[in-house]
C-alpha atoms as one frame of an Amber mdcrd trajectory, in Angstrom:
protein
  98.167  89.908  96.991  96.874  92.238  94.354  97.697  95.629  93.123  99.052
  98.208  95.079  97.296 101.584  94.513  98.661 104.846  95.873  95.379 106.244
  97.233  96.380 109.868  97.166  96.818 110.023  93.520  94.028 107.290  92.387
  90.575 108.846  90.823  87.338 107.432  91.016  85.306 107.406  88.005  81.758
 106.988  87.264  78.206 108.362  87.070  76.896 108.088  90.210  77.792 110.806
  92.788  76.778 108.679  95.797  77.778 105.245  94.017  80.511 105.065  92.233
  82.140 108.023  93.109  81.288 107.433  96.828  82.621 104.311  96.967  86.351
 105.671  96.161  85.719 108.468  99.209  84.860 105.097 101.624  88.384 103.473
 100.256  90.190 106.276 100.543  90.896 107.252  97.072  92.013 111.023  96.620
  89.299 112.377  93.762  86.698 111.718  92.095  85.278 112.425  88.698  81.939
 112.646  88.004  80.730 111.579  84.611  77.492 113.630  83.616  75.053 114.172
  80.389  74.395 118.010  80.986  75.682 121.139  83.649  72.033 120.901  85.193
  72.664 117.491  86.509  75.717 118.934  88.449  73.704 121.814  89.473  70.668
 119.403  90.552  73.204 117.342  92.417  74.497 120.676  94.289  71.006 121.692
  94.781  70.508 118.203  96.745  73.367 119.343  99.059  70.569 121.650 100.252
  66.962 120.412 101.175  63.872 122.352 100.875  62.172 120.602 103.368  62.543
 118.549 106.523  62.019 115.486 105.317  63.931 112.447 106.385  64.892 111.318
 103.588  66.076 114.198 101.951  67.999 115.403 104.647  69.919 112.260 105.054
  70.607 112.168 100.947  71.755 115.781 101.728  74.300 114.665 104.592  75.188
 112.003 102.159  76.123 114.078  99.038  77.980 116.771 101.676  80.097 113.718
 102.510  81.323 112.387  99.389  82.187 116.135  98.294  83.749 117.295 101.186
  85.766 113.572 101.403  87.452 113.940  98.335  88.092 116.771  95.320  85.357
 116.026  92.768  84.987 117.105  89.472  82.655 116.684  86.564  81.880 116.400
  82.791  78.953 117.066  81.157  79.399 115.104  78.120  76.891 116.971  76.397
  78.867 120.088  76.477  82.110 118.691  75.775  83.126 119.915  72.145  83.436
 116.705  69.415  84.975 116.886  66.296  82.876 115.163  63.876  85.156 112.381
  63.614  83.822 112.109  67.377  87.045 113.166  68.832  86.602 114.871  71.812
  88.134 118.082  73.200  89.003 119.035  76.442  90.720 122.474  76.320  94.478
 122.020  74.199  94.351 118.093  74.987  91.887 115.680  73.189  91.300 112.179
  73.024  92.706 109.711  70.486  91.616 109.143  66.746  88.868 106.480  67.880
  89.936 103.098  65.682
């Protein structure tokens, strides 16, 4: 039973690159969006992509990351940057979010 999800057109959602957004590359979902506090953490994430050193670890995080953003179109928000009204609506571009009740 269950729902049926068209795959192609589902998003995954979340904070975590290799978590949450991961897990919708593994089931086949067709983006992902990447919930950040600040444009540095995207940059940090991209920087990741790319070790400095040889270590084991690090190179397998690296081959990790590559795989989740070559799997699937990702993007992000940095919250931090996103402009609020201060009735805390928030603005993306012409579209914003509801009146909050």
């Amino acid at each position: 039973m269950g729902l049926k999800v068209n795959k192609k057109r589902a998003v995954a959602v979340g904070d975590s690159i290799k978590g949450d957004v991961g897990s919708g590359v593994k089931a086949g979902l067709g983006s992902g969006l990447l919930v950040t506090e600040t444009s540095e953490d995207v940059q940090t994430i991209l920087d990741r992509t790319k070790p400095k050193t040889q270590n084991v670890e690090d190179l397998k995080d690296a081959e990790e990351l590559k795989s989740v953003l070559r799997g699937t179109a990702v993007e992000a928000i940095p919250t931090k940057e996103v402009k609020q009204s201060k009735a805390g609506i928030f603005h993306f571009g012409k579209k914003s979010s509801n009146k909050p009740e």
